[in-house]
N, C-alpha and C positions, 0 to 999 in steps of 0.2 A: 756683736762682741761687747760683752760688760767691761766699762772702765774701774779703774785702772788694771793696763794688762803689761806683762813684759815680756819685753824677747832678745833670746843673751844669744850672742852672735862669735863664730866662731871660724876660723880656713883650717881647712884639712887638703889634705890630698895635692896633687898636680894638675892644671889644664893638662889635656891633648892635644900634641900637637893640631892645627889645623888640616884639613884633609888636603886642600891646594899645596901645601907644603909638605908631605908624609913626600910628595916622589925626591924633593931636596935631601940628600944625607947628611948634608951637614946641619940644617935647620932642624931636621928629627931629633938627632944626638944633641944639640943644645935644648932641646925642650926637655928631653927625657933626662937630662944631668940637672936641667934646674937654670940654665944657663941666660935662660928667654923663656918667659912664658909667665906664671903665675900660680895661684893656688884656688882651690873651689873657694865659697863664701856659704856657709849654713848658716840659718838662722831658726830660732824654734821660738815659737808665741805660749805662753804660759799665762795663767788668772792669777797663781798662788806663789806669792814673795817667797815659799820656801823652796818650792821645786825651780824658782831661778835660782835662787842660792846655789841648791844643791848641784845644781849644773853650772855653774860659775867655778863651784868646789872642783870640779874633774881635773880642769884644765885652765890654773888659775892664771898663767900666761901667758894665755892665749886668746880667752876670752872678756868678753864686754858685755854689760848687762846695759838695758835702756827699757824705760819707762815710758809708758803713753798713758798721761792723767786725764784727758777729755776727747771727746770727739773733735773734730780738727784741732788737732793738738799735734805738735812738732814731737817726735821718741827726741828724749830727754837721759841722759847717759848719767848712769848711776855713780855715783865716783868713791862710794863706802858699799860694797854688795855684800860684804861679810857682815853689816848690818843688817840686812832687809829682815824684816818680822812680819807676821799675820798682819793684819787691822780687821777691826771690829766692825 
């Protein structure tokens, strides 16, 4: 992987319920309304500041863009993304 790389991170959707729990009716219907449970977690790794942008742009809140400038390097959360430009 070539540094510097980003990856703008986003939740969509619903967990399922767990399958020990689907025979519980009441614990189904709480996951399925939203009630208990959670949301997926995506994440997508890009080389080019524009195409994070652009996908920053879809779903402005709801996602987070973060930055990884060196190998062992801590993603570094971008906190202006309607900035990001090319670099030379």
């Amino acid at each position: 992987m070539n540094y510097p790389y980003y990856i703008v991170q986003w939740s969509e959707g619903r967990l399922r319920c767990p399958p020990h729990q689907r025979m519980i009716s009441a614990v189904k219907r709480m996951y399925e309304t939203g009630r208990i449970g959670g949301k997926k977690l995506v994440e997508r790794q890009t080389q080019s500041p524009t195409e994070a942008k652009n996908l920053w742009a879809q779903d402005r809140m709801n996602r987070r863009v973060y930055v990884v400038k060196a190998r062992n390097r801590h993603r570094e959360l971008v906190r202006r993304p309607w900035e990001l430009k090319e670099t030379s």
